[in-house]
N, C-alpha and C positions, 0 to 999 in steps of 0.2 A: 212378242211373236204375233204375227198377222192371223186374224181368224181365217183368212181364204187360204191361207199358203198351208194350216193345219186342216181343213176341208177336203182339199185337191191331197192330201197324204192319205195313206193308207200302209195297213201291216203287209209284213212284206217288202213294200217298195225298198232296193237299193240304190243309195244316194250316198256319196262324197263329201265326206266332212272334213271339220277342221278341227284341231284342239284346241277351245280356250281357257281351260281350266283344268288342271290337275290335282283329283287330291286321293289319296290311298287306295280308297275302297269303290270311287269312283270318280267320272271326268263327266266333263261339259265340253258339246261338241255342237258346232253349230254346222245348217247347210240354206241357201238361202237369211230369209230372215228367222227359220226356225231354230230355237238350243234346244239342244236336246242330252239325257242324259244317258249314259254310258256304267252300267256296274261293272264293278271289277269282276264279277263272277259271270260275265258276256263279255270278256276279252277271249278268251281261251279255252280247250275244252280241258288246259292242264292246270295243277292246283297253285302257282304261283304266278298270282294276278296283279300283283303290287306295281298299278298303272307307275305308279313313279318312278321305276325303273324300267318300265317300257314305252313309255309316251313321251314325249317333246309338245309344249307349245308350240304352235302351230304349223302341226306336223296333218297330212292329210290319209284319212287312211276311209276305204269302203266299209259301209255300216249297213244293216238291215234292218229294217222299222220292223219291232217285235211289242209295240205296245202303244196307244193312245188315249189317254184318258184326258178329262178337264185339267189335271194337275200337270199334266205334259206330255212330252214323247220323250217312250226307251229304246235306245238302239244296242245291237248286238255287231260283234265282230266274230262269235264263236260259231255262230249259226248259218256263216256264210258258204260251213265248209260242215261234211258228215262228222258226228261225234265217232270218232278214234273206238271207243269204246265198245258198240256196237259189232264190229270186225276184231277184235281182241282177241278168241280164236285161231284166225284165218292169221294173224300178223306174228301172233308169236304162241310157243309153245314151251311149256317148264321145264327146264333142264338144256334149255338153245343159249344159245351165245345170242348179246345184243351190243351194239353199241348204243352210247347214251350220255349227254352232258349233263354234269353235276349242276343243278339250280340254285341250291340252298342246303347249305351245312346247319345242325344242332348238336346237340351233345350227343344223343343217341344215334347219329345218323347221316347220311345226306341224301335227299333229292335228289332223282335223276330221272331225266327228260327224256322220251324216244323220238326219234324221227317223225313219228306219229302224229307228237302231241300226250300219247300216255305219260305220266308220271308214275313214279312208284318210289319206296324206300330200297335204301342199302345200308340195313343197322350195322352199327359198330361193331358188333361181334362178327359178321361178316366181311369185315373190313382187315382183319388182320388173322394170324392162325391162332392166336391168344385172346383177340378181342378186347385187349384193355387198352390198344391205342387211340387217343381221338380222332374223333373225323378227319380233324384241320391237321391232323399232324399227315394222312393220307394223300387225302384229294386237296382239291380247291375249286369254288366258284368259278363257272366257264370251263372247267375241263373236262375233255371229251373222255371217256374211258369204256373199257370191253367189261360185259357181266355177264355171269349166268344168269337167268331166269330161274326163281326157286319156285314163287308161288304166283296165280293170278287167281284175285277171286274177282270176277265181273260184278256179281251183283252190288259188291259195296263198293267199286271200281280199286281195287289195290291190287297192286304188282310188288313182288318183292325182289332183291336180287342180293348177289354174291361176287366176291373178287376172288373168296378163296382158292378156287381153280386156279389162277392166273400167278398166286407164292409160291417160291422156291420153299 
C-alpha cells in the first residue's frame, strides 16, 4: 500500500471496493492501491455476518473508512446506514404482527431477519403448540414468514418472536 494513497485517506471517507479475499470472520478489500480490512461484525447491523455466504470475490460493494492506524485500514459496510436499533420502538411494538426471513436454524430455534436489519429468536417451543418439534422440521433457511413479536429488549439488542397465533 502506497504511503500517499494512506495520507490523502481519512475516517469517514466512502469509497468503492472490491473483494479480494474472503474468510469467515472477515475480508480483504481493496480501492486504489490500498487493502483494506473488512470485520465480519461491520458487514451488518444484524447477527449473521458469515462474510462467506454473503460476499463473492470480486464483487464491488461501498465501504466507510472507520479506522487507520500503522497496521492498516478498517472499513465498515454497517455504518453506511443508521443502526436499526436505535428506532426499535418507533418500528415495532410487542404483541404486532412482523414479517421476517428465517437466517439460520439450531436446535433450540431459528433466526429471523426484519426488514430493518433487527434480528431476533423464534425458540422451538414457539414454533409449534407442543413445542417438541424441530426447527428444520417447521421453517427453512430463506423463508419468509409472519410472527408475533413477544419480547424486545433494546438494551441487549434481543427481539423474541412466536408462530403460535398463526396454528390451527
Amino acid at each position: 500500500m502506497a504511503l500517499d494513497s494512506i495520507v490523502e485517506l481519512t475516517v469517514g471517507d466512502v469509497v468503492k471496493a472490491t473483494v479480494k479475499q474472503i474468510l469467515k470472520d472477515y475480508a480483504i478489500v481493496s480501492f486504489g492501491d490500498i487493502m483494506a480490512y473488512l470485520p465480519s461484525s461491520e458487514y451488518s447491523w444484524g447477527r449473521d455476518n458469515n462474510l462467506k455466504n454473503k460476499l463473492k470475490l470480486g464483487m464491488e460493494l461501498n465501504v466507510v473508512v472507520i479506522q487507520i492506524t500503522d497496521k492498516g485500514v478498517m472499513v465498515s459496510i454497517k455504518r453506511m446506514s443508521k443502526d436499526p436499533w436505535l428506532d426499535v420502538e418507533t418500528l415495532y411494538q410487542v404483541n404486532h404482527q412482523a414479517k421476517g426471513k428465517i437466517t439460520k436454524l439450531q436446535s433450540y430455534g431459528a433466526f429471523l431477519e426484519l426488514p430493518s436489519g433487527i434480528q431476533g429468536l423464534l425458540h422451538k417451543k414457539e414454533m409449534s403448540l407442543d413445542g417438541t418439534k424441530k426447527p428444520s422440521e417447521i421453517v427453512s433457511e430463506g423463508q419468509e414468514i409472519d410472527v408475533i413479536i413477544t419480547s424486545i429488549e433494546k438494551a441487549d439488542r434481543k427481539m423474541s418472536f412466536s408462530i403460535k397465533p398463526f396454528l390451527n
